[in-house]
N, CA, C and O of each residue as an XYZ file, in Angstrom:
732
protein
N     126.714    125.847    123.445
C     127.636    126.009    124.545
C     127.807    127.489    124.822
O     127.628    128.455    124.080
N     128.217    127.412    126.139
C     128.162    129.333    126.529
C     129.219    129.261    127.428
O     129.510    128.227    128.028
N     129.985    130.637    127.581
C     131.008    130.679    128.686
C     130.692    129.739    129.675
O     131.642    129.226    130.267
N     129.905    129.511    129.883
C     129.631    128.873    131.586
C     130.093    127.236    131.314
O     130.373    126.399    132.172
N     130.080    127.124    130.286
C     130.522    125.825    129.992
C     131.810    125.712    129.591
O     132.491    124.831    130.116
N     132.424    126.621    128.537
C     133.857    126.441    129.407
C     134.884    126.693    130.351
O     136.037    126.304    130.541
N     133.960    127.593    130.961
C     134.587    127.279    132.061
C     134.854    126.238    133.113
O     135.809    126.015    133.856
N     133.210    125.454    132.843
C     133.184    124.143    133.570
C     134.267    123.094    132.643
O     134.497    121.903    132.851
N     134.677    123.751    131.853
C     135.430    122.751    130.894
C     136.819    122.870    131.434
O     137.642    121.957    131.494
N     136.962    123.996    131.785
C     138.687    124.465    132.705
C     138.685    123.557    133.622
O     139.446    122.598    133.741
N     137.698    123.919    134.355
C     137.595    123.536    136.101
C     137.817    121.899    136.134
O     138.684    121.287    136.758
N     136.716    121.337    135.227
C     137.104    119.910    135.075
C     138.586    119.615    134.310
O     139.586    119.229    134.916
N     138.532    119.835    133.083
C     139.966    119.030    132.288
C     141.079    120.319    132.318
O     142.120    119.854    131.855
N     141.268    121.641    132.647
C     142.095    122.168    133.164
C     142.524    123.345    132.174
O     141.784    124.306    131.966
N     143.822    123.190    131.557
C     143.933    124.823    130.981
C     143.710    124.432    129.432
O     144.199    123.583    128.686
N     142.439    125.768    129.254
C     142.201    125.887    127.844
C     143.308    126.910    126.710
O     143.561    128.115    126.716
N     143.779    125.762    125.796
C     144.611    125.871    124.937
C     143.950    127.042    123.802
O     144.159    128.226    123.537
N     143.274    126.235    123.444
C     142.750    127.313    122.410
C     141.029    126.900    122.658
O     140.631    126.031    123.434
N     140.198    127.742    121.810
C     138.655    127.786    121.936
C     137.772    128.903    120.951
O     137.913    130.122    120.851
N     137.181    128.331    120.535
C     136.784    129.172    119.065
C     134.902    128.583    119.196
O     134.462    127.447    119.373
N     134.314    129.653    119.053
C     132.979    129.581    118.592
C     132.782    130.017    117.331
O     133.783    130.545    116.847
N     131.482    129.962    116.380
C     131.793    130.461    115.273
C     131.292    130.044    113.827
O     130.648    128.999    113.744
N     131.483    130.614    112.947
C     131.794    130.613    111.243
C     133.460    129.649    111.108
O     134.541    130.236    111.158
N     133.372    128.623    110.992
C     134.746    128.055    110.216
C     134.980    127.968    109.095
O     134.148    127.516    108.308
N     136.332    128.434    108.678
C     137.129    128.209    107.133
C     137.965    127.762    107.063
O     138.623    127.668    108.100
N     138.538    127.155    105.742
C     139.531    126.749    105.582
C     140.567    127.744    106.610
O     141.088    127.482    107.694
N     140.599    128.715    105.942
C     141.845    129.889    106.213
C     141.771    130.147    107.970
O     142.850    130.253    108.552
N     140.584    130.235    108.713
C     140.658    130.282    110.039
C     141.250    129.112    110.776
O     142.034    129.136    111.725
N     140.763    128.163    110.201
C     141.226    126.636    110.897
C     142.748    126.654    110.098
O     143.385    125.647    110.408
N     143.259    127.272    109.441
C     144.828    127.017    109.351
C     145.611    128.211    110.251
O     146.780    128.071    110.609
N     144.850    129.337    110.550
C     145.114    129.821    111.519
C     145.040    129.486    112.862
O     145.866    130.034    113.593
N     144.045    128.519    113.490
C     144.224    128.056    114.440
C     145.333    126.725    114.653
O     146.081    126.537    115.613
N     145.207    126.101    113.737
C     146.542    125.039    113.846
C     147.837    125.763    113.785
O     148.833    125.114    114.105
N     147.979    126.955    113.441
C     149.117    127.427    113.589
C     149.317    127.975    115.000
O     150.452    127.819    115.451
N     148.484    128.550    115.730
C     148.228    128.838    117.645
C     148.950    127.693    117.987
O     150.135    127.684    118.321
N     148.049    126.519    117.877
C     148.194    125.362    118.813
C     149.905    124.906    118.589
O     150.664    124.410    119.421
N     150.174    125.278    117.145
C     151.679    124.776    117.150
C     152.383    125.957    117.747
O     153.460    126.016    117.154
N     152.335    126.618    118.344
C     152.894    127.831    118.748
C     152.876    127.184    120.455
O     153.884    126.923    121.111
N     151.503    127.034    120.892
C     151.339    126.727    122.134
C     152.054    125.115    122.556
O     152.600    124.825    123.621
N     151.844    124.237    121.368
C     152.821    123.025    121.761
C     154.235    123.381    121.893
O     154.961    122.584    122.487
N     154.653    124.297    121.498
C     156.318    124.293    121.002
C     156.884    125.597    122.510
O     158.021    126.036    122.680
N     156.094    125.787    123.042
C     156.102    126.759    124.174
C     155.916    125.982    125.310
O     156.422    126.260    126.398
N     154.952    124.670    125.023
C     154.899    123.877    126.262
C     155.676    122.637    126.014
O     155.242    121.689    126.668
N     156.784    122.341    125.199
C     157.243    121.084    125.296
C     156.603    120.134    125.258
O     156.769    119.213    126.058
N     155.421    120.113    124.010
C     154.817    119.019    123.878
C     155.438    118.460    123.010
O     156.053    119.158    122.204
N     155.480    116.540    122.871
C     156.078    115.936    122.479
C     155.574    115.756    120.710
O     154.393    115.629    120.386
N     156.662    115.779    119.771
C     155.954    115.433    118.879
C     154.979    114.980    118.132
O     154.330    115.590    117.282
N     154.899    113.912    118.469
C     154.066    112.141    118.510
C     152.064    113.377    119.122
O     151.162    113.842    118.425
N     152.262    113.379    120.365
C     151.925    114.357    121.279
C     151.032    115.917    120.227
O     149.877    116.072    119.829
N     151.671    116.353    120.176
C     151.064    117.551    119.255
C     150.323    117.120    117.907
O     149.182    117.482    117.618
N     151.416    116.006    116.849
C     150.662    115.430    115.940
C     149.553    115.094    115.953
O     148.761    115.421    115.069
N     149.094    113.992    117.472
C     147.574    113.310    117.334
C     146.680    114.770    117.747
O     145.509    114.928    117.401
N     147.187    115.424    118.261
C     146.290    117.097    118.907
C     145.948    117.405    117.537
O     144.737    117.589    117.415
N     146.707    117.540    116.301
C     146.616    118.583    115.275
C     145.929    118.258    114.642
O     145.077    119.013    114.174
N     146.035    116.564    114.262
C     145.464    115.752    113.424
C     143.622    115.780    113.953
O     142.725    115.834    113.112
N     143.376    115.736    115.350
C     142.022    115.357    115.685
C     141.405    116.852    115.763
O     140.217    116.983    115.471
N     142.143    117.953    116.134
C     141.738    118.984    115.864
C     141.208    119.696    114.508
O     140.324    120.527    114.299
N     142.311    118.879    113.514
C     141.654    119.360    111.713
C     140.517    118.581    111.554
O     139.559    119.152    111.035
N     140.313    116.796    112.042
C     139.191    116.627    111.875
C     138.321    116.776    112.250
O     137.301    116.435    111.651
N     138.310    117.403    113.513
C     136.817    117.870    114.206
C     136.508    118.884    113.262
O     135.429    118.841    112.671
N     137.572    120.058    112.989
C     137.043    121.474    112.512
C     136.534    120.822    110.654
O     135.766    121.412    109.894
N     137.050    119.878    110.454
C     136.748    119.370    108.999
C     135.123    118.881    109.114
O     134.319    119.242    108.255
N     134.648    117.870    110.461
C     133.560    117.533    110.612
C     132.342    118.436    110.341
O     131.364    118.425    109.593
N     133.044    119.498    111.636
C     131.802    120.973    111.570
C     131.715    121.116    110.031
O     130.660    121.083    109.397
N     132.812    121.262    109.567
C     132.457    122.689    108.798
C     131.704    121.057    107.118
O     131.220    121.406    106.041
N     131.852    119.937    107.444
C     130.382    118.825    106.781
C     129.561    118.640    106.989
O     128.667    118.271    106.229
N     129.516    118.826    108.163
C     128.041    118.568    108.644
C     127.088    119.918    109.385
O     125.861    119.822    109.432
N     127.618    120.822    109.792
C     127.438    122.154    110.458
C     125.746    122.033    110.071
O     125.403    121.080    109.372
N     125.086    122.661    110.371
C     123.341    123.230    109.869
C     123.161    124.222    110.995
O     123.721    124.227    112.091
N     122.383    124.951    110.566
C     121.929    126.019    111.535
C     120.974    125.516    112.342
O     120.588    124.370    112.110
N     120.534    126.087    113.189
C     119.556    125.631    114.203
C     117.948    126.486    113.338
O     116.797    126.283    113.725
N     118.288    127.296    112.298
C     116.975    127.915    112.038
C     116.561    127.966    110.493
O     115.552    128.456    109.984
N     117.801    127.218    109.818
C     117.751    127.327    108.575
C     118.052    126.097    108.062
O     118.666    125.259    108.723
N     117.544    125.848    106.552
C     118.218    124.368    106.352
C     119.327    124.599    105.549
O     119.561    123.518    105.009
N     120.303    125.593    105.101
C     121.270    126.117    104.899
C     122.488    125.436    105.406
O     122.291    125.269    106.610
N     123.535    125.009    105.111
C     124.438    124.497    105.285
C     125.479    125.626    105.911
O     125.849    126.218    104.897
N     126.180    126.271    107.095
C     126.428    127.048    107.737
C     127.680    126.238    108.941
O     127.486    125.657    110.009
N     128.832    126.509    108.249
C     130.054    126.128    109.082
C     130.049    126.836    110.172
O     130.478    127.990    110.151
N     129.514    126.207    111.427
C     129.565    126.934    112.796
C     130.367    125.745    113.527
O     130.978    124.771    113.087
N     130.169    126.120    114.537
C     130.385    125.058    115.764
C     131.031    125.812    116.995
O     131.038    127.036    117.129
N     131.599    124.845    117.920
C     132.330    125.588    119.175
C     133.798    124.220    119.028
O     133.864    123.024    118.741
N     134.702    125.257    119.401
C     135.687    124.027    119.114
C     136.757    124.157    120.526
O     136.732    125.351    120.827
N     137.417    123.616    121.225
C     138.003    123.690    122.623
C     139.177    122.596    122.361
O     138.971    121.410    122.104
N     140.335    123.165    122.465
C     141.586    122.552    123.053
C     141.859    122.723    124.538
O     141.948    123.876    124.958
N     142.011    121.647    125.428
C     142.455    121.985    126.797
C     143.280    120.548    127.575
O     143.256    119.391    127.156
N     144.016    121.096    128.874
C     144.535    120.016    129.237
C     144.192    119.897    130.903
O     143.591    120.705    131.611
N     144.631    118.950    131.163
C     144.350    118.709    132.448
C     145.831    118.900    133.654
O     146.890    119.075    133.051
N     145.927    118.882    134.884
C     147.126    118.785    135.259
C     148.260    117.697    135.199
O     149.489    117.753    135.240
N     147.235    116.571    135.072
C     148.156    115.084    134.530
C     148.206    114.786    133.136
O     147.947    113.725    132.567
N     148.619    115.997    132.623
C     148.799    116.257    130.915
C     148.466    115.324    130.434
O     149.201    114.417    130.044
N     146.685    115.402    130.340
C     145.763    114.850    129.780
C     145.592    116.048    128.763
O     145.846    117.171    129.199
N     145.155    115.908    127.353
C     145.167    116.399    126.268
C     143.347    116.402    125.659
O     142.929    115.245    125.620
N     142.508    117.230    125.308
C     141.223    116.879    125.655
C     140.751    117.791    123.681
O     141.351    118.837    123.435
N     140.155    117.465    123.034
C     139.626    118.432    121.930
C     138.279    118.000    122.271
O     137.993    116.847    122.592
N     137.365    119.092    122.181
C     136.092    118.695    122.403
C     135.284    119.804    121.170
O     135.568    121.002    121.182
N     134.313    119.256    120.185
C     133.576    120.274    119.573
C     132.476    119.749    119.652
O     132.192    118.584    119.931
N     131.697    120.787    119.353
C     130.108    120.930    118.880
C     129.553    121.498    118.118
O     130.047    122.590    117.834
N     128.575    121.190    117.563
C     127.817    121.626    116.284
C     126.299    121.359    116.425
O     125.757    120.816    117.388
N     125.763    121.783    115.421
C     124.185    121.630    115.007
C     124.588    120.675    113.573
O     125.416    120.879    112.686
N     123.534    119.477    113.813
C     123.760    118.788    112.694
C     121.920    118.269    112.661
O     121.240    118.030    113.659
N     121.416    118.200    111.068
C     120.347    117.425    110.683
C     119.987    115.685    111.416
O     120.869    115.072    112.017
N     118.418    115.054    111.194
C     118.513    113.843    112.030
C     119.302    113.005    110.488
O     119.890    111.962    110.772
N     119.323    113.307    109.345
C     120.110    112.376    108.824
C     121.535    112.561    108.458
O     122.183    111.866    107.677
N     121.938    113.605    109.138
C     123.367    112.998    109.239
C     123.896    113.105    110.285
O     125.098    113.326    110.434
N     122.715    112.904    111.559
C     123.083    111.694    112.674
C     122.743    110.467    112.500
O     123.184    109.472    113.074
N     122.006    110.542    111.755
C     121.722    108.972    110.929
C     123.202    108.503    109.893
O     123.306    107.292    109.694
N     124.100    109.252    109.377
C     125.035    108.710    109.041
C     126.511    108.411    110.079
O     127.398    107.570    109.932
N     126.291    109.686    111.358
C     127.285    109.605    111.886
C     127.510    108.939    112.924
O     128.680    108.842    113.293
N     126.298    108.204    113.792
C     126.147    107.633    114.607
C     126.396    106.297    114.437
O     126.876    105.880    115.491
N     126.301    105.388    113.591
C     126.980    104.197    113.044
C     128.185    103.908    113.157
O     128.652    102.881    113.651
N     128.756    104.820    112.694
C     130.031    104.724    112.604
C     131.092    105.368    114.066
O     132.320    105.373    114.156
N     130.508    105.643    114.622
C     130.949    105.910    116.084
C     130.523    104.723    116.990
O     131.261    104.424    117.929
N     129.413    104.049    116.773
C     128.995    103.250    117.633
C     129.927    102.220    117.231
O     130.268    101.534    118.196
N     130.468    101.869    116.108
C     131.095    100.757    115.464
C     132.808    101.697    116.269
O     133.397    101.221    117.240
N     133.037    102.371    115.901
C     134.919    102.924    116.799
C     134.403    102.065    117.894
O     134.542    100.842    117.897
N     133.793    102.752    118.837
C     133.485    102.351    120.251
C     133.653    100.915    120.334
O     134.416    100.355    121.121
N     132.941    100.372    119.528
C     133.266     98.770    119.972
C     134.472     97.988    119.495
O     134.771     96.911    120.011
N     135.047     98.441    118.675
C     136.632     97.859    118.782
C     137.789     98.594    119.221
O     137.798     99.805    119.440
N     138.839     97.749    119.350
C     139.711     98.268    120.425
C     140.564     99.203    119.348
O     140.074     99.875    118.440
N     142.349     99.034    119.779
C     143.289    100.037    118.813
C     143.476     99.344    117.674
O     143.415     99.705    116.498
N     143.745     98.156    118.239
C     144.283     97.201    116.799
C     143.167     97.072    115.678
O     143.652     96.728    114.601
N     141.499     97.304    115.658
C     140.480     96.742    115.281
C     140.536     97.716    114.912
O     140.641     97.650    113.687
N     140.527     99.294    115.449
C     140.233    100.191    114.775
C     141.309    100.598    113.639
O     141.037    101.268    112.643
N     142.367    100.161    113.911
C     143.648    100.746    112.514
C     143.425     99.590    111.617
O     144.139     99.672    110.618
N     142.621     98.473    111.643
C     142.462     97.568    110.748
C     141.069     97.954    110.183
O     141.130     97.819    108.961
N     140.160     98.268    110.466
C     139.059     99.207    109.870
C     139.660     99.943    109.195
O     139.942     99.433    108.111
N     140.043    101.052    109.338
C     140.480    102.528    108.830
C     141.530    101.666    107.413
O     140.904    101.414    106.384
N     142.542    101.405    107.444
C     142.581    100.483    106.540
C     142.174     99.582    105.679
O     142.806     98.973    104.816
N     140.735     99.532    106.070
C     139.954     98.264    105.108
C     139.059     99.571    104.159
O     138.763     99.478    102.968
N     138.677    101.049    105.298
C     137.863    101.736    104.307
C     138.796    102.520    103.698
O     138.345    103.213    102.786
N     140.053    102.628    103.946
C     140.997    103.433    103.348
C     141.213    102.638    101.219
O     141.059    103.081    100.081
N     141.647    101.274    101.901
C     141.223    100.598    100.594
C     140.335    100.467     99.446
O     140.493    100.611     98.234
N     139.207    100.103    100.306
C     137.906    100.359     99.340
C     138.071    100.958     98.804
O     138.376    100.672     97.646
N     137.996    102.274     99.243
C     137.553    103.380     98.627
C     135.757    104.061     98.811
O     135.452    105.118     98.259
N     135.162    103.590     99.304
C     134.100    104.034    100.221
C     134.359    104.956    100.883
O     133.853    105.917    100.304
N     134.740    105.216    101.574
C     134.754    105.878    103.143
C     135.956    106.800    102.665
O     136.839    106.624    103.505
N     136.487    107.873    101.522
C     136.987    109.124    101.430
C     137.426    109.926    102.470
O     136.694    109.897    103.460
N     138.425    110.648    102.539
C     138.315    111.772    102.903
C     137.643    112.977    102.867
O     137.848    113.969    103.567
N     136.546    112.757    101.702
C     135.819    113.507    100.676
C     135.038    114.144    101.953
O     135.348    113.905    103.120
N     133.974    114.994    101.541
C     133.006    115.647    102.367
C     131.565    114.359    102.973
O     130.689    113.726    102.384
N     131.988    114.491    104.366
C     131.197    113.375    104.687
C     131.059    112.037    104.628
O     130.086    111.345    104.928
N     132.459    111.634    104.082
C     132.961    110.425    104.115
C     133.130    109.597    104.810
O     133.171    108.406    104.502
N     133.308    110.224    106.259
C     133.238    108.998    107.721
C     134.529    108.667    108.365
O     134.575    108.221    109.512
N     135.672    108.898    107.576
C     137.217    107.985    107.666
C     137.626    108.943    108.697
O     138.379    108.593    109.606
N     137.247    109.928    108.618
C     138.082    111.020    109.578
C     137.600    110.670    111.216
O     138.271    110.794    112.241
N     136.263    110.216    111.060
C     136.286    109.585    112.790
C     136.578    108.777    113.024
O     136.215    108.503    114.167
N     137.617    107.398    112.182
C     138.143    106.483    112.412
C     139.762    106.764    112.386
O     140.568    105.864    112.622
N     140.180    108.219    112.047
C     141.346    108.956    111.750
C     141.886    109.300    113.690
O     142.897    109.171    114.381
N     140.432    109.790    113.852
C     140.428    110.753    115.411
C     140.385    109.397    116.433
O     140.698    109.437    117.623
N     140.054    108.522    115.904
C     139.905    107.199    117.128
C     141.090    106.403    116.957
O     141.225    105.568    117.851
N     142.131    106.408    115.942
C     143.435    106.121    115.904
C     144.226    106.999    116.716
O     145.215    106.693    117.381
N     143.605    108.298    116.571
C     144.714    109.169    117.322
C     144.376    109.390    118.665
O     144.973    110.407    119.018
N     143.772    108.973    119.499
C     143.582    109.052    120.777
C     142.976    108.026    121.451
O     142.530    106.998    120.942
N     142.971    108.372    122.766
C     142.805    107.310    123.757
C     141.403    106.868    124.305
O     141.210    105.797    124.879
N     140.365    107.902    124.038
C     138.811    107.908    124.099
C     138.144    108.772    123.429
O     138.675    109.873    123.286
N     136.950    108.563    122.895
C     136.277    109.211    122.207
C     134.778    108.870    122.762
O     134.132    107.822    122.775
N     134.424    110.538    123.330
C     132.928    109.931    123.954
C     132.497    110.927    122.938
O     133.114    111.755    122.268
N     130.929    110.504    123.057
C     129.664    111.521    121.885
C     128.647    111.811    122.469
O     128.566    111.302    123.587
N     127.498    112.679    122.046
C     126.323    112.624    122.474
C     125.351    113.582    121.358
O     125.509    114.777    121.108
N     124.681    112.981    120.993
C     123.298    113.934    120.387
C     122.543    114.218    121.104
O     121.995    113.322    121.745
N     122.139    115.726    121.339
C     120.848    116.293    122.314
C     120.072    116.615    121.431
O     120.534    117.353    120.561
N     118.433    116.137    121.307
C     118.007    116.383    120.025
C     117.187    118.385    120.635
O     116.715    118.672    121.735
N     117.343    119.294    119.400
C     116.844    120.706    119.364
C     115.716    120.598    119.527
O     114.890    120.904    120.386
N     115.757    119.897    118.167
C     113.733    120.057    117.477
C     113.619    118.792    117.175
O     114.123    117.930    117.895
N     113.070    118.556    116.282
C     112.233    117.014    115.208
C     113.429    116.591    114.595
O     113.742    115.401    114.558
N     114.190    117.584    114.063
C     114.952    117.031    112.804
C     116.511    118.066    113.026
O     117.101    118.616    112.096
N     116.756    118.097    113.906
C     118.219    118.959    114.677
C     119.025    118.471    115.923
O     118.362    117.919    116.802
N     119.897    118.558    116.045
C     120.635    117.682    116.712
C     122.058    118.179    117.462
O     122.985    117.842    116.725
N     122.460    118.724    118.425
C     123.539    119.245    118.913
C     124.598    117.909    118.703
O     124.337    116.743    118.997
N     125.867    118.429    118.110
C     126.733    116.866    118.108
C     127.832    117.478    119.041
O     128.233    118.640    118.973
N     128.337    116.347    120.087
C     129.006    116.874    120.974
C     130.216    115.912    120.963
O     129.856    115.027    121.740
N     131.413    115.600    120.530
C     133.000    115.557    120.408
C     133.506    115.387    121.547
O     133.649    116.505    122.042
N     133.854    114.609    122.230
C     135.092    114.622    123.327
C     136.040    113.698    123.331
O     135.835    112.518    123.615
N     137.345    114.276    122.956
C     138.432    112.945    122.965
C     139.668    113.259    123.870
O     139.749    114.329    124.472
N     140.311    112.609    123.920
C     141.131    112.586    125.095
C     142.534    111.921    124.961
O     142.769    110.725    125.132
N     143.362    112.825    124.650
C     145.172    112.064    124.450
C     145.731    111.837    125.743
O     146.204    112.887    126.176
N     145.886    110.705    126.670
C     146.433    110.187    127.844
C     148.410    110.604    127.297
O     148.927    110.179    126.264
N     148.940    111.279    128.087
C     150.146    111.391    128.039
C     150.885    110.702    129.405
O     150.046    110.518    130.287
N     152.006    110.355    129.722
C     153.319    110.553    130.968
C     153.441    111.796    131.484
O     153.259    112.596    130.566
N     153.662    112.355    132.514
C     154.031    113.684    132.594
C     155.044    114.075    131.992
O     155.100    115.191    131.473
N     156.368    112.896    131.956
C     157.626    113.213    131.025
C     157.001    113.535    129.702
O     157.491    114.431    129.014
N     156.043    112.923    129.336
C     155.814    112.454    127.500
C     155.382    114.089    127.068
O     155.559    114.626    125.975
N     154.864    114.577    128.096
C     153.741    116.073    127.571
C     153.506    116.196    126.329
O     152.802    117.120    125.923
């Protein structure tokens, strides 16, 4: 992704909150959740409201920084591009991207195709069934966290653009539907 894209990211879903390209860390990504709570509490966003923002925002930046790969190395390399923004009908939008290997789009694509096909109730009864097990961790690469981000919002679209043979751009877009009262 390059300026030109978010800007097309303004123009379409509206004002960008926060936006980070990059090396992610622990310590940066607790610096950025601390922005966004700065910027919710300045815009009267609603509790409930900021929570599902914070929550899908740690797991995207948690995703990158599991699955991240370089585009030139087989090195494991926490990058990505990460975008908070809203729309004028305080629509709520996190969108990231990364470079990820073909097998762990081979792990992550399953399990997105499976969110997608059940609804809210199906999906908090999943997330609960792998919460149980014990399969599906919070651990590194565990999976639960995109059934975490599909509890907390209202759509979740994806896309893999493949680089090379074995590389894969992963592209994030979710979307918190608010009231204008609710912000």
């Amino acid at each position: 992704m390059n300026i030109n894209v978010i800007q097309k990211l303004v123009d379409t879903d509206g004002i960008v909150f926060l936006s980070y390209g990059g090396y992610l860390s622990q310590t940066l990504i607790s610096g950025m959740t601390e922005a966004l709570e700065l910027e919710a509490k300045d815009h009267g966003i609603t509790m409930s409201v900021s929570n599902n923002i914070f929550t899908i925002f740690i797991e995207l930046a948690q995703n990158m920084m599991n699955y991240s790969k370089a585009i030139d190395s087989e090195a494991m390399k926490a990058q990505g591009l990460i975008v908070v923004s809203k729309d004028s009908e305080y629509n709520y939008y996190i969108h990231s991207q990364n470079i990820v290997s073909l097998t762990d789009k081979e792990k992550i694509e399953p399990k997105l195709l499976e969110i997608q096909s059940l609804d809210k109730v199906g999906i908090k009864k999943r997330y609960r069934e792998l919460r149980k097990s014990g399969q599906h961790t919070h651990g590194k690469g565990g999976g639960i966290g995109f059934y975490e981000i599909a509890k907390k919002c209202d759509s979740i679209e994806y896309n893999f653009t493949k680089i090379e043979e074995d590389r894969y751009y992963f592209h994030v877009k979710t979307k918190i539907t608010t009231t204008k009262g609710e912000k």
